[in-house]
C-alpha positions in Angstrom: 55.8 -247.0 11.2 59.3 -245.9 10.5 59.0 -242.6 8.8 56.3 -241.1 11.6 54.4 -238.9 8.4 57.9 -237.9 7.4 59.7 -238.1 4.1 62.8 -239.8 4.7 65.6 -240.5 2.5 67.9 -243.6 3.2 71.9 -243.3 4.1 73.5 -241.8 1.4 77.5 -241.2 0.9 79.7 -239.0 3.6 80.4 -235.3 3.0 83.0 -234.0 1.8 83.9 -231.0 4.1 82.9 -231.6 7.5 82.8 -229.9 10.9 86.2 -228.8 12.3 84.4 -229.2 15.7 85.1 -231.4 18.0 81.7 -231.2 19.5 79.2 -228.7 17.5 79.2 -226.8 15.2 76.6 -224.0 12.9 76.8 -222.5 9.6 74.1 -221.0 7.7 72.8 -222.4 4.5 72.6 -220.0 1.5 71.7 -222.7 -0.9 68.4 -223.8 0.4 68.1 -226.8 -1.4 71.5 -227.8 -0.3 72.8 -230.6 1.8 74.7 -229.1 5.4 77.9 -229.8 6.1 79.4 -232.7 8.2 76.5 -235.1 8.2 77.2 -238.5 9.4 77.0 -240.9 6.6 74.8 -243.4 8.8 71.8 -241.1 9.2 68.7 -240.3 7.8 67.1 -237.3 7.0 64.1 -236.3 8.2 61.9 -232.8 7.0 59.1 -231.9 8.8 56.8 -230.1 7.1 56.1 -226.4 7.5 52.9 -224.9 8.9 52.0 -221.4 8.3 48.6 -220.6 9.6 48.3 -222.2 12.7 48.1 -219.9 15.4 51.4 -219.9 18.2 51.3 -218.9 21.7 54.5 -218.4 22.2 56.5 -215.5 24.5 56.8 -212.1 23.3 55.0 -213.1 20.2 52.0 -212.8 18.0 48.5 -210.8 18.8 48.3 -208.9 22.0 44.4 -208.2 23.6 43.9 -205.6 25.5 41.5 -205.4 28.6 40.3 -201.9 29.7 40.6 -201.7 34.2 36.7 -201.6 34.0 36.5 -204.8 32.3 35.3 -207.8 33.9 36.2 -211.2 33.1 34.0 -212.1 31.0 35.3 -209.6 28.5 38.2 -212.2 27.4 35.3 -214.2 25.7 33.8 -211.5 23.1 33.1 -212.7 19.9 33.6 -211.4 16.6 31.7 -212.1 13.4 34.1 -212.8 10.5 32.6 -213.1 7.1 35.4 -214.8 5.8 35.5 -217.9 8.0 31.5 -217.8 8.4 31.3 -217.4 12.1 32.0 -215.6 15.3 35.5 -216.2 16.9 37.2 -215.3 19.9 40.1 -212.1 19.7 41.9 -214.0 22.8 42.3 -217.5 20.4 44.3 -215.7 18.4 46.4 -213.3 21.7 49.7 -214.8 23.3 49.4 -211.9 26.0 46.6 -210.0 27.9 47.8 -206.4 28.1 46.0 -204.3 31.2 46.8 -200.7 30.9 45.8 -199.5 34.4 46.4 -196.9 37.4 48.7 -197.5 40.3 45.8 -196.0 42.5 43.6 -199.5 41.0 46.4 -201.7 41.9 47.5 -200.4 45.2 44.1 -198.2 46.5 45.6 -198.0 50.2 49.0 -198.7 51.8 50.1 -201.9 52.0 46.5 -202.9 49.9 47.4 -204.8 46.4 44.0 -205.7 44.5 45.6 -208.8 43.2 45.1 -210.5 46.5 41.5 -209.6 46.3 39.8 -212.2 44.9 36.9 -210.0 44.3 38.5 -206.7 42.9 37.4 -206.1 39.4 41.1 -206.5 38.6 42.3 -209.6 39.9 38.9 -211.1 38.0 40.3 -209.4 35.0 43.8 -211.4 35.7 42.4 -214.5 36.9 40.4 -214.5 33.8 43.5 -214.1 31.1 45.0 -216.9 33.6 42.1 -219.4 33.1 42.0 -219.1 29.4 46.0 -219.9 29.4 47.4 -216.3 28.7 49.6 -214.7 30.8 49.3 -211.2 31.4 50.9 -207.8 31.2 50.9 -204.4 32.3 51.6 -200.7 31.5 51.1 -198.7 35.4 50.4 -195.0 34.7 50.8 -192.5 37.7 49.8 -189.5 35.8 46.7 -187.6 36.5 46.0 -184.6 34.3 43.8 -186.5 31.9 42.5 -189.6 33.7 42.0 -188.6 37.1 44.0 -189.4 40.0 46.7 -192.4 39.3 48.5 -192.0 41.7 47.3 -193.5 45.0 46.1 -190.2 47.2 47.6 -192.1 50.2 51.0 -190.9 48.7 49.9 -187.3 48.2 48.3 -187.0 51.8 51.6 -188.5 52.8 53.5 -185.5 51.6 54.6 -186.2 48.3 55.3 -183.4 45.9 52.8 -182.9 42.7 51.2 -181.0 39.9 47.4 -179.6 39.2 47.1 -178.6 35.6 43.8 -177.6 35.8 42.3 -176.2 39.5 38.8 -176.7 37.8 39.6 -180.8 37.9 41.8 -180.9 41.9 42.2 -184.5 41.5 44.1 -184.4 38.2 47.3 -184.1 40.1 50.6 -185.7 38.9 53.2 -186.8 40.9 57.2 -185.1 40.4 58.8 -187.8 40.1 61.8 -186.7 42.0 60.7 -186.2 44.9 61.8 -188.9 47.9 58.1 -189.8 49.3 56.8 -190.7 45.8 59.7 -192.3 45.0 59.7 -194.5 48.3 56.2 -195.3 48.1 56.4 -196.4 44.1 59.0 -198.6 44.6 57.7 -200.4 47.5 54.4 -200.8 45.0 57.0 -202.3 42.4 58.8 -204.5 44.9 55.2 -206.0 45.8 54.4 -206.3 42.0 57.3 -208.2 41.3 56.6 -210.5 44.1 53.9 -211.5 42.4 54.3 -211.1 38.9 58.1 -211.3 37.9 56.8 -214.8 36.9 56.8 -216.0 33.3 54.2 -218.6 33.4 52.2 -215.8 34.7 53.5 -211.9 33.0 54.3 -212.2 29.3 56.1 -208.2 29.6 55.9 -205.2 32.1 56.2 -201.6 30.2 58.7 -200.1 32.9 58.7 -196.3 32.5 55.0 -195.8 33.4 55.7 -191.9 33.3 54.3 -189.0 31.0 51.0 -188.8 29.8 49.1 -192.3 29.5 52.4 -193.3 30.5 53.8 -193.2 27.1 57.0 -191.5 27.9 56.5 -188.1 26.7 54.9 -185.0 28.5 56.9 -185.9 31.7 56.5 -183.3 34.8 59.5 -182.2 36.4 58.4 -179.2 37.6 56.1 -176.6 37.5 55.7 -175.4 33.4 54.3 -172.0 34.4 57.8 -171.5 36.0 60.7 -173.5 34.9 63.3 -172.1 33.0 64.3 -175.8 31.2 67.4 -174.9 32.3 67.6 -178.5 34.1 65.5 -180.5 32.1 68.0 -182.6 30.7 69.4 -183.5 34.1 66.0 -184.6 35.3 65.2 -186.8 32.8 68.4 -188.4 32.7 68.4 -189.3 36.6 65.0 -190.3 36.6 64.7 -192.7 33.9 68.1 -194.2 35.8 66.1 -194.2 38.7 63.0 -196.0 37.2 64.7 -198.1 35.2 67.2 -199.2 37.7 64.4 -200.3 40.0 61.9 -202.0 37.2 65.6 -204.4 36.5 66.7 -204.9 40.0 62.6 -206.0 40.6 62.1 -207.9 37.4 64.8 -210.6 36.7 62.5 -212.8 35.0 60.2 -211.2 33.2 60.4 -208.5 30.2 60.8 -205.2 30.6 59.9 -202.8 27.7 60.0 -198.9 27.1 58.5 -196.5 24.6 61.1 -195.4 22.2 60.6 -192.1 20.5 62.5 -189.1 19.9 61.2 -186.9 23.3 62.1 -190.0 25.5 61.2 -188.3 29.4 60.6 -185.0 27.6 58.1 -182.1 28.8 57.2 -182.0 25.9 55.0 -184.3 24.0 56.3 -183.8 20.1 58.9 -181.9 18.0 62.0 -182.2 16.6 64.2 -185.5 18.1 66.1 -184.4 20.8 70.0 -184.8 20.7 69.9 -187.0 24.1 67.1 -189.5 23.5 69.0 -192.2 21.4 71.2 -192.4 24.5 69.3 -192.2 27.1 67.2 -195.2 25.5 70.5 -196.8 24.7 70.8 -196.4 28.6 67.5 -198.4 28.9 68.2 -201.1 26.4 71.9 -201.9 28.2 70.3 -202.4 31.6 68.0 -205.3 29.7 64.7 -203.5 28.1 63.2 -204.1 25.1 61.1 -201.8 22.8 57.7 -201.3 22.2 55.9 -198.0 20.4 52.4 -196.9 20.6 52.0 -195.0 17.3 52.0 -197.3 14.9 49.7 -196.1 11.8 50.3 -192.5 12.8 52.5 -190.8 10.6 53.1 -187.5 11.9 54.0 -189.3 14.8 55.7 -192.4 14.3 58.1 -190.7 11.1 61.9 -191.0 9.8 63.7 -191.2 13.7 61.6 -193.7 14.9 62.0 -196.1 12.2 65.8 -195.6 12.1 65.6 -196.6 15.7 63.8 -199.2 15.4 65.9 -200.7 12.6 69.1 -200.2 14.6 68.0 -202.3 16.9 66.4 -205.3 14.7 67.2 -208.7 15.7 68.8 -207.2 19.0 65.8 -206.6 20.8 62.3 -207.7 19.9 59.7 -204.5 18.8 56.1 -204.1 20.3 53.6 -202.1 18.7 50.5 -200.7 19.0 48.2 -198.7 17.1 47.9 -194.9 17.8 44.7 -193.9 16.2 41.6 -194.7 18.6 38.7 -195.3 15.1 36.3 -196.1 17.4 36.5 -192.7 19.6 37.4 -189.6 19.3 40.2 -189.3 16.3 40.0 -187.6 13.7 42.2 -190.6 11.8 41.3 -189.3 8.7 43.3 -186.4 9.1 46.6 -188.5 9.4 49.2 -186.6 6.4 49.6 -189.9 4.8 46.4 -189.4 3.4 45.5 -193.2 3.1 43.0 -193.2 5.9 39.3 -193.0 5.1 36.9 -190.8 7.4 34.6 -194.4 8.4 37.1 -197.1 7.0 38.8 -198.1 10.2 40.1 -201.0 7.7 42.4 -198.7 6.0 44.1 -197.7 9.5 44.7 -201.5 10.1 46.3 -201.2 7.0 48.4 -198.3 7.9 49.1 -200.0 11.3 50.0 -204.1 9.5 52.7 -202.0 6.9 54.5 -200.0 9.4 54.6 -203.2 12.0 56.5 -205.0 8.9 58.7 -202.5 7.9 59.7 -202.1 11.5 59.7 -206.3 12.3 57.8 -206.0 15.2 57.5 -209.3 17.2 53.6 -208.4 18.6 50.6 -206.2 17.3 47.5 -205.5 19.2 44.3 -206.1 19.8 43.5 -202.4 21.2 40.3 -202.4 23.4 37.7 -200.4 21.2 39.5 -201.6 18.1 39.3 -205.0 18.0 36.1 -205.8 16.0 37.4 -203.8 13.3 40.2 -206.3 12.9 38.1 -209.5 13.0 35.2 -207.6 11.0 36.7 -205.6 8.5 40.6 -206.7 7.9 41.0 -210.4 9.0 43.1 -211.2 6.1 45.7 -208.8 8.1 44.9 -210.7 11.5 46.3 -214.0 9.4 49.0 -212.4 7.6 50.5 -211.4 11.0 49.7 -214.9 12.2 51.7 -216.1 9.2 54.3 -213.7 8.8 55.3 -211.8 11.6 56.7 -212.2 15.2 58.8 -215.5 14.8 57.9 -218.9 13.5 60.0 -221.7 14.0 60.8 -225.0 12.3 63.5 -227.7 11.8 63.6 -228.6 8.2 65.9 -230.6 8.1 67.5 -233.5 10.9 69.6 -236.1 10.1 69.7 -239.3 12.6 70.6 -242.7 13.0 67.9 -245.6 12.8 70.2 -248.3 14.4 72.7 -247.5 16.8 74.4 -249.8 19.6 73.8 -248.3 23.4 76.8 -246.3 24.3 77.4 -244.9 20.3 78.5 -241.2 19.7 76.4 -239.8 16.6 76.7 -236.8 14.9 72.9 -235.1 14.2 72.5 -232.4 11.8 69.4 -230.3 12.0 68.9 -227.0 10.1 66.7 -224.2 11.5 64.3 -221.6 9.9 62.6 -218.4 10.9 59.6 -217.8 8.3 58.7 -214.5 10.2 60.0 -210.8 10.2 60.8 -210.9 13.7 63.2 -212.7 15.7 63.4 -215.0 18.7 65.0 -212.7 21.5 66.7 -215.6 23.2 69.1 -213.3 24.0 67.3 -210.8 26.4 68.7 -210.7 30.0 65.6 -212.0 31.3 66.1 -214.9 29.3 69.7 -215.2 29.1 69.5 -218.4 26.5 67.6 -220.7 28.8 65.7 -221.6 25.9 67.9 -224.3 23.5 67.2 -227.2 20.9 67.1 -230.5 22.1 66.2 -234.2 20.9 65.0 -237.0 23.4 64.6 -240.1 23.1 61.0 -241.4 23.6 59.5 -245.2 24.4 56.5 -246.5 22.9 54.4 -244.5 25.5 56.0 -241.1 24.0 58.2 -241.4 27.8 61.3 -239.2 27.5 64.1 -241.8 28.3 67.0 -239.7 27.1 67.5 -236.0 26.9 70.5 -234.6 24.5 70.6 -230.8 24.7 72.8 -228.7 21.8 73.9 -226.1 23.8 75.5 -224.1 20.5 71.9 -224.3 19.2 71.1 -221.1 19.3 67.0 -219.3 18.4 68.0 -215.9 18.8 70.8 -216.4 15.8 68.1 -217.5 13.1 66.4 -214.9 10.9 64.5 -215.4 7.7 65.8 -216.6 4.7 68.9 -217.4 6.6 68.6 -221.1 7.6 71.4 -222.1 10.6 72.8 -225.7 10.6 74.3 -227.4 13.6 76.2 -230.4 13.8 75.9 -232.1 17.4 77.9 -234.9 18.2 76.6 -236.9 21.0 76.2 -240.4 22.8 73.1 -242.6 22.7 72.9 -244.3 26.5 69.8 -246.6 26.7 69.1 -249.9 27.1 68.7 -251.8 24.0 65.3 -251.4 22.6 63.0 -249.3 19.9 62.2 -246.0 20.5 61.3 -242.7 18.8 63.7 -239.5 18.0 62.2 -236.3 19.3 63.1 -232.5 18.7 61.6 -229.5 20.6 62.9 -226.4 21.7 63.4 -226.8 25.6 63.3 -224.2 28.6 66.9 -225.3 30.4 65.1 -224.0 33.3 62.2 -226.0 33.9 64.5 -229.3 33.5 64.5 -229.2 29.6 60.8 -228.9 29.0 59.5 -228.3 25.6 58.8 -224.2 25.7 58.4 -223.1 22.1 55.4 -224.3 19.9 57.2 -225.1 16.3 55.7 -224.3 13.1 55.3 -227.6 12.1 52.8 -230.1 11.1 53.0 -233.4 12.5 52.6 -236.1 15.8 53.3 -233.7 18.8 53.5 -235.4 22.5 51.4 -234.0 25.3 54.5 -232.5 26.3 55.5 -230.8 23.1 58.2 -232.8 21.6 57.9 -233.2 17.9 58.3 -237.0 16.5 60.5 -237.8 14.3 61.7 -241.4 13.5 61.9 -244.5 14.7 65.3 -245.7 15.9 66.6 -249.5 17.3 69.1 -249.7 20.1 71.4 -252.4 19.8 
């Protein structure tokens, strides 16, 4: 079958203008319907078809589900009623990452103690069980303690390290100063051992490195004591500090993610008011070193207002965007009260709402599945669950691919293949962690879907395409097997793990086991 599901069209007349390129080369296409330049006149083109629902677990991308510390494995399996699709479904079908917001005292309980290598800690079930269900993991590790007990491991404070008690009515609520040298050399032996385990991408989808402030959110920081500080060296503090936390998160993680909370009181005492004057540049700081951004106010809009979302646009396309919802319907929020007025007292639907609009005006690459919130996504605003499927975070397809169906072994062709992004977000390709390892390629596959050849574009690049801005490549390169048939293959490989398939494509039609999409038949001569 020559076409593979595919509408071809037959070899039609050389170009005009073509590539000045000796080797490859990429423009975009403003005229959609338009032919790219420099196509060889001996080829074919190929479209694959576009899909638009189906859901794609692909890094930093999609639905994030949340699982509380107390959870147990079997948590990842609640089911949701949806009345639209006339059955219960699973929140973690439609998750690309498992996000476990926990202590440090939970993770590290004694000195030189890590629950992950407890088979039977509630924690490493909770791990083992994203694992099992294919989603890696990720984690936010809070050390404060003024309103969630002690999160800090007491092995550090009965070695000496310096803190803060808020409240003497509650004497475990104490919060480490993050200054000082014995909590310092304690945490980042903890984050050395972390990373030794989890700066792994088959296994940690992102790490939110800061970890400091209230529910580690960044804000509310303790320096020193607020009964007695002058704030006369507040700005000094949070400067060296977040150098010092997020110098150690980067020189620990080299594979994996790192994200941090960008608002305007970034490391501030205090936990809202007017932006202050260093906090663009101390997250600038952050974002140099190789972090991303994520916010957890999204839907609150005395909260999340005019500096954030100027921040966040800044840095569109450069770094991907994390979000998650700020109002808790299911607890104690008063979300009704939010100033936009659009929010409901009983409607957690119209928070969802709140939440879906300010994730697309800000292009955010993930939502969330909060713990506590979920079932009001599947139960009351599904439709918003599949527009995010469909529209957010990245989806990527070729369109187009032009290749030969005869060539003789040893040949040079040129292949042109055109690129889309149909969601807001981009593909972050260009992250440290990353550093481009992921890259188009096309093998060549025998009639047990075998790769025989591998031909990787190396100017083929993810991070580049954004929607409604298709990106054309011309690829000249040299067909070297035996004489035979095979089939032309496209994926988008990790150059690390020997040109894998890494990214699922938007696409409908014959996938291999392995990932690579067929194309067309073609005859070595």
């Amino acid at each position: 079958m020559k076409n593979l599901k595919y509408k071809t069209i037959t070899k039609f007349a050389f170009m005009a203008f073509v590539c000045l390129s000796s080797f490859a080369c990429s423009s975009k296409d403003n005229d959609i319907g338009g032919k790219p330049e420099g196509v060889d006149k001996n080829n074919t083109l190929v479209s694959p078809k576009y899909n638009r629902t189906a859901v794609l677990r692909n890094p930093l991308n999609g639905w994030v589900m949340y699982g509380a510390r107390t959870a147990d494995e079997s948590y990842w399996d609640t089911e949701y009623y949806v009345s639209d699709l006339g059955k219960k479904v699973k929140a973690i079908d439609y998750a690309s990452a498992c996000y476990i917001r926990t202590s440090w005292a939970s993770l590290n309980p004694s000195d030189g103690v890590y629950a992950w290598n407890d088979p039977n800690s509630q924690i490493a079930k909770l791990i083992k069980g994203a694992e099992k269900r294919g989603v890696p993991v990720a984690f936010r590790i809070v050390v404060d303690g003024r309103d969630q007990g002690m999160n800090t491991p007491k092995f550090v404070f009965d070695a000496g390290a310096a803190y803060y008690l808020e409240n003497t009515a509650f004497p475990t609520r104490i919060t480490p100063i993050p200054q000082d040298p014995i909590f310092r050399s304690y945490y980042a032996k903890f984050i050395e051992e972390l990373a030794k385990e989890f700066n792994n991408p088959d296994r940690t989808a992102f790490i939110d490195a800061y970890g400091l402030g209230k529910w580690g959110e960044a804000h509310n920081v303790i320096y020193e004591n607020p009964g007695t500080s002058t704030g006369q060296n507040t700005e000094k503090l949070k400067e060296e500090v977040l150098d010092w936390v997020t110098d150690l998160y980067t020189r620990c993680f080299t594979k994996v993610p790192l994200v941090i909370n960008y608002h305007r009181v970034i490391g501030d005492p205090i936990s809202w008011g007017a932006p202050n004057p260093n906090s663009d540049r101390l997250l600038v700081k952050a974002i140099n070193k190789g972090y991303s951004l994520r916010q957890d106010a999204f839907g609150m809009t005395d909260y999340y207002q005019s500096w954030e979302k100027q921040f966040a646009k800044t840095w569109n396309n450069k770094r991907p965007i994390l979000m998650e919802g700020g109002w808790i319907t299911s607890g104690t929020h008063r979300y009704w009260t939010d100033p936009s007025n659009k929010y409901r007292e009983g409607h957690p639907e119209d928070v969802r709402q709140g939440e879906f609009d300010a994730a697309a005006e800000a292009c955010v690459n993930m939502m969330d599945f909060r713990a506590g919130d979920t079932d009001s996504w599947f139960e009351k605003a599904f439709n918003l669950v599949q527009r995010f499927t469909s529209e957010g975070g990245y989806r990527l397809y070729p369109d187009q691919v032009y290749i030969p169906e005869k060539i003789k072994s040893g040949a040079e062709t040129t292949i042109t293949h055109r690129w889309r992004n149909m969601g807001w977000g981009y593909f972050p390709n260009n992250i440290p962690q990353w550093n481009f390892k992921y890259k188009v390629a096309f093998a060549l596959l025998d009639a047990e879907n075998n790769v025989k050849q591998i031909f990787v574009d190396k100017e083929g690049e993810p991070s580049a395409w954004l929607k409604n801005n298709p990106v054309s490549y011309n690829f000249k390169t040299a067909v070297n097997v035996p004489a035979g048939t095979y089939s032309w293959a496209i994926a988008i490989v990790d150059t690390t793990k020997e040109n894998q398939p890494g990214i699922k494509l938007a696409v409908n039609g014959e996938l291999t086991s392995e990932g690579w999409l067929k194309l067309l038949n073609l005859q070595v001569q």
